[in-house]
Steps between C-alpha positions, in 0.01 A plus 500: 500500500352859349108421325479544185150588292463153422495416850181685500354346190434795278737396262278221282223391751238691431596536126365153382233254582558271819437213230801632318719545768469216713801310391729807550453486888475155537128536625172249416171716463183302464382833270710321172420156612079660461564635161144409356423339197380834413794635511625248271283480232466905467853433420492194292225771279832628265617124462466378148410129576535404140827621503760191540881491642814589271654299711527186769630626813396148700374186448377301777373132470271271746551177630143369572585213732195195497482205693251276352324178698270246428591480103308235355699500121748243496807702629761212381400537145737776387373502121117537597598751742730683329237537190234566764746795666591676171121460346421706810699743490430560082193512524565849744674613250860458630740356211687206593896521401598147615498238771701299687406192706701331801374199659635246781353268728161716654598821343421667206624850371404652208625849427325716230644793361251785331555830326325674837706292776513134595317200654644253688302190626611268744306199631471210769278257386496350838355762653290667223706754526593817213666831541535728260733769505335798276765768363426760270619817435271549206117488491463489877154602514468157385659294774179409709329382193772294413506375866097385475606351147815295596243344817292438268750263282568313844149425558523691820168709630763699669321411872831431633701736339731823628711702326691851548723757326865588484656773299723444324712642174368493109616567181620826293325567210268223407297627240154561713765722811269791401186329518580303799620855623209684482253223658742390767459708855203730630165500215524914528241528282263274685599656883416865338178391319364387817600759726344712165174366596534489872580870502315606191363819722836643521618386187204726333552805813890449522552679856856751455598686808542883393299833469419517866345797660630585826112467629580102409771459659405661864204298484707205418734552797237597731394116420819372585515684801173348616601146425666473892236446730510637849484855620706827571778423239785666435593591148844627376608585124744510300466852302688692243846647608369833456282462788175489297268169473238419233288325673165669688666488838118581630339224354727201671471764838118498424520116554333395844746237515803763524662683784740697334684512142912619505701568233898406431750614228846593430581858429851402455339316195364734319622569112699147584765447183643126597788616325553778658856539723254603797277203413638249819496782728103597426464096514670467853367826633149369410502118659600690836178760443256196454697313745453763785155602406344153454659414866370782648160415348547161623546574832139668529259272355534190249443560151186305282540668160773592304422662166697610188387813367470536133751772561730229667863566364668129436804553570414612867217202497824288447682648797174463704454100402907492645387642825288228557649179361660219641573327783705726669225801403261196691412705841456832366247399251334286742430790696422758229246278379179393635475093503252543197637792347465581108712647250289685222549620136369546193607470110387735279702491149785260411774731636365382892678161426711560779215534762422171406882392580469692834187318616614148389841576665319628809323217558817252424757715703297644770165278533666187454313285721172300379225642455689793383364574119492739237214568271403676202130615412415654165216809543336612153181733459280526201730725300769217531740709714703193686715524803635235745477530886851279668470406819736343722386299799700455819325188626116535528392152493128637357648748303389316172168470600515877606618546142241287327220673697612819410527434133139402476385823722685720266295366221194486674570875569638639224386273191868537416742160356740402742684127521782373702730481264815279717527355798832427628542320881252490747602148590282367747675488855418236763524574852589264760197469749265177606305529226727416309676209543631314163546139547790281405452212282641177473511209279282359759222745367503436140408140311822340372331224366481557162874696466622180665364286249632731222799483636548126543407457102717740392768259243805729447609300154795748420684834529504848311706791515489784259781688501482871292824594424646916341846612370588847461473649109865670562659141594505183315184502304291147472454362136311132430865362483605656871160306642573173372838481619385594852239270474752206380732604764219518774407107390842348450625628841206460735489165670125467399363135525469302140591851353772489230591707250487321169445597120175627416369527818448834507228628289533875373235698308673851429221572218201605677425813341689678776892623577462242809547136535374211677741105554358235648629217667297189686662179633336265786584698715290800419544799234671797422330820324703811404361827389709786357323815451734597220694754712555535865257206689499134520267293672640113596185297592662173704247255571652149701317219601715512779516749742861579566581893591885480503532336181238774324699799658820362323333407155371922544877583559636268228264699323636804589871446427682749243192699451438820665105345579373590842198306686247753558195323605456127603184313506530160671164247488410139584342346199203221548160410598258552862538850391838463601693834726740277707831350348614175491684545804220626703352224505646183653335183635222610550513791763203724633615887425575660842167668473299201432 
């Protein structure tokens, strides 16, 4: 197959940041992933916080899930508690739309609907036992406060209490969505005032790369150059394709450190028009001139240094970074290179993004294994002039300590600003030798006393799933009328135990300030919740007191049937008290775990 220029990468790789381009060839670069807060607040600056939505583009709920033990109110009273349960929750300021109370036997269920989401209380007054399931989709900042105030109702102290999240679907339009929008997710404002005042020096003496004299920027690279430790290194650089370099070629000779400096470039490149009809010839003709003259290089001593002169062309930079990658590129570069070899540039104005692209590329493609890195230090002198020194590392283990040390010489020595800006790899490497020698451990090492007794008073008292259900907008959209006809269907076809479908048993409450709706059902048995958000997601909250798999799988599908609803997500939970984790069916007569 005949190359092609985007075989060589001078077609978009150098055009955008690495950040921006990631996705396009499939590649993860820690440099997005180290995007500092910074970063993000300079540009959260033009965002007008005041400024609300025109319009809901999601709306996620939370199911706060609490398991509540030792409850000293009388859980078999279901007026007192049900009073005590909806006081609670007014006096939070949540409005209370209705209830609904099931009770049988031990259990007692009492389901209360609000304008922000529901409640739903279910008790075992054998065991002093409550859990509360905790939806809203409104007013979630709210949630843990109701939590403390619903304990609180219980006469619980909440020592022998545990509780977690799920995610779960909402409700379109309520009347607070743009409220609840605007405080739900990251507090912006509160991230960027603190990083305000931990970086109020550069917020006053904001630090811009640009203006640099040449002077700068040989002393800069000089700097870099020194970083490697060791003696009689061997330097080669990338220059401009017209055979002339920028850089004081004396000063890095003048370092004691240095053998001897070369120089590489592609004639062939010169007055390069990618569009050109002679563009993949000057391309081809120009991997075999590095190709031949790095080899030839190679063959006579190892190189330490490899540096990109400001006069560096970026097109042949590309072609040079193909030279070297890969696996199959693996030997050659192993023998260019010295073991601890650097890769050195610099950044003086915003049109050098694509040295950074190189370096972070370089280190990826080329210096792959740990503790390869890439770094970026910011320079700046009285005047404010700013330029950034890149350096890739090879695998140094002390090269950030070489780094470090050398930042705080330069300002020793100069009086000049200068920071490490990003540090990206340098993962610590352990080498196999006796003294190191990492031990395995066993259960036999650890005390299982206590997670044994845990585990022997954990009570599973019942089983949830939460199934979150989508349809597609261009199919069969949902209405109120759609969801209670699945839900009907789901109960009067599903074998569940003591569950039949009967008049009035399912509660619906289609006037909640929202375009969603939420039925309920309970029975002995357990409950039913179902939440439409008013257009494409339903959440069906089964909760059994018996723990039977086969028979919730085939109320889901009953669901299902003549809608176009998909399952996307499934959360599956034993309900009860010992902190419960295990199911019902992990536990029988008695049994030690295998790890006990």
């Amino acid at each position: 197959m005949n190359p092609s220029l985007k075989d060589y990468g001078v077609d978009t790789l150098f055009l955008e940041p690495l950040d921006k381009i990631s996705d396009q060839f499939g590649l993860y670069h820690d440099y997005a992933r180290n995007y500092t807060s910074s970063h993000l607040c300079h540009n959260m600056q033009n965002i007008d916080r005041d400024k609300k939505p025109s319009k809901q583009t999601s709306s996620p709920g939370i199911i706060m899930i609490v398991e509540v033990e030792d409850a000293t109110t009388d859980l078999g009273n279901s007026k007192a508690l049900e009073a005590s349960l909806t006081g609670a929750l007014a006096k939070e300021g949540l409005t209370v739309v209705s209830t609904e109370t099931t009770q049988s036997d031990d259990h007692l269920i009492i389901f209360i609907v609000l304008k922000e989401g529901y409640v739903i209380a279910r008790t075992s007054t054998n065991e002093k036992y409550c859990g509360f399931d905790i939806h809203f989709w409104s007013r979630l900042e709210k949630q843990e406060d109701t939590k403390s105030a619903l304990l609180t109702a219980v006469g619980s102290k909440g020592a022998s209490l545990s509780s977690y999240r799920v995610i779960a679907g909402g409700m379109f339009n309520t009347p607070s969505w743009k409220e609840d929008e605007k405080i739900r997710g990251p507090d912006y404002e509160e991230i960027c005032a603190n990083n305000l005042q931990v970086n109020n020096d550069d917020v006053k003496n904001p630090k811009k790369v640009g203006n640099v004299d040449q002077t700068f920027v040989d002393t800069i690279m000089e700097e870099g150059v020194s970083l490697l430790e060791g003696e009689n290194k061997k330097v080669f650089m990338l220059i401009g394709n017209d055979g002339v370099d920028s850089l004081n070629r004396s000063g890095l000779e003048g370092i004691e450190s240095v053998s001897n400096v070369e120089t590489i470039y592609c004639p062939t490149m010169a007055n390069f028009n990618e569009f050109d009809d002679s563009a993949l010839d000057a391309v081809t003709s120009c991997e075999m001139h590095l190709k031949n003259t790095l080899s030839e290089s190679a063959n006579e001593k190892e190189t330490s240094v490899l540096v990109l002169d400001s006069n560096a062309d970026k097109f042949t930079a590309s072609i040079l970074l193909k030279v070297f990658s890969g696996l199959r590129n693996k030997e050659f570069t192993d023998k260019f290179f010295a073991p601890d070899a650097i890769v050195v540039s610099t950044i003086t104005d915003d049109s050098d993004n694509w040295r950074r692209n190189f370096m972070q590329l370089f280190k990826t493609d080329v210096f792959y294994f740990d503790p390869a890195c890439y770094v970026e230090v910011l320079y700046t002198d009285k005047d404010d002039v700013a330029m950034k020194l890149l350096v890739a590392n090879k695998a140094d283990e002390h090269f950030i300590q070489s780094l470090q040390s050398a930042v705080i010489d330069y300002k020793e020595k100069t009086g000049l600003y200068s920071i490490i800006e990003l540090i990206d790899g340098a993962e610590f490497v352990i080498k196999n030798s006796e003294e190191f020698a990492p031990k395995m451990f066993s259960s036999d090492d650890f005390d299982l006393e206590p997670t044994l007794v845990q585990w022997k008073s954990q009570k599973p008292l019942a089983h949830q799933i939460i199934f979150q259900m989508e349809t597609e907008m261009k199919k069969r959209s949902l209405s109120a009328a759609i969801v209670r006809e699945s839900l009907e269907n789901a109960i009067s076809k599903t074998n569940l135990p003591g569950l039949t479908l009967t008049d009035g048993m399912i509660k619906d409450y289609t006037d909640l300030g929202g375009n969603g709706c939420v039925f309920f059902a309970a029975w002995s048995g357990g409950s039913i919740v179902v939440l439409w958000d008013g257009i494409i997601h339903v959440d069906l909250n089964l909760f059994t007191y018996e723990q039977n798999k086969e028979q919730a799988d085939e109320f889901e599908k009953n669901f299902r049937t003549d809608t176009t609803l998909s399952t996307m997500l499934r959360d599956e939970q034993p309900r009860g008290s010992g902190r419960v984790v295990s199911y019902i069916d992990d536990l029988t007569d008695g049994a030690d775990p295998v790890w006990a």
